[in-house]
N, C-alpha and C positions, 0 to 999 in steps of 0.2 A: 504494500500500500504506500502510495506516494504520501510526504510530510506534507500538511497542509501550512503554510505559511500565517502568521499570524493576522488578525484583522479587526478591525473597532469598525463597523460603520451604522451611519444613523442615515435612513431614508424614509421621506417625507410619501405619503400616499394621501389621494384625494379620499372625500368620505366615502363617496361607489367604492372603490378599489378598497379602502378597512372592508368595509361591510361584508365583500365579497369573500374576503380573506378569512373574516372572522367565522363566519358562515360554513366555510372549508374546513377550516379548524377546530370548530367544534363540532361537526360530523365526523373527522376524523380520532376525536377525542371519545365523543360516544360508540361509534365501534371496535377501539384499541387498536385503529390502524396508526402508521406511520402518516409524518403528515412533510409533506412536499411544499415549499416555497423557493421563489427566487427570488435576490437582494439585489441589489446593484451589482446584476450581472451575475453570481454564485447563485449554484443549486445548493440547497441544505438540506436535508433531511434529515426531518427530529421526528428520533425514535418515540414510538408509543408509551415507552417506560420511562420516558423524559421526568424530571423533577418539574415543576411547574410552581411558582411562587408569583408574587405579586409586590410589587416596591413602590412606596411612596417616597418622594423628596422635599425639601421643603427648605428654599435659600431666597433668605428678605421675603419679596413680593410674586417671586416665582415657584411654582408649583410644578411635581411630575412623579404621574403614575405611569409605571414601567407592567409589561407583561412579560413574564422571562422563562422558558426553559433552558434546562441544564442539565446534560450527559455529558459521560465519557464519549474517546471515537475508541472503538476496539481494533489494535493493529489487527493484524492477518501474522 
């Protein structure tokens, strides 16, 4: 298995494209399948055994809730 290079990125989606997303995703959640997205450009697949948590931030006047899964990648 190739090393995947490390990566941070944040992309911005219109409300159609969440909706659609989220809609994806929580089907995928209710059957215990895997769930497929692509980022700016990267395919990801998060495993159905993913950690799934929820993060609020809170700096001055700005405000941000986070939706986050978190696996391992299993080499080969």
């Amino acid at each position: 298995m190739a090393v995947k290079k490390e990566r941070d990125v944040v992309k911005e989606y219109s409300v159609k494209q969440t909706v659609e997303k989220l809609r994806r995703l929580a089907d995928c959640l209710e059957s215990g399948k895997p769930f497929r997205i692509q980022i700016a450009g990267e395919r990801v697949n998060v495993p159905a055994g993913a950690v799934f948590n929820i993060e609020h931030e809170r700096e001055g006047s700005s405000e941000e809730v986070e939706f986050q899964f978190k696996w391992e990648n299993k080499s080969d």
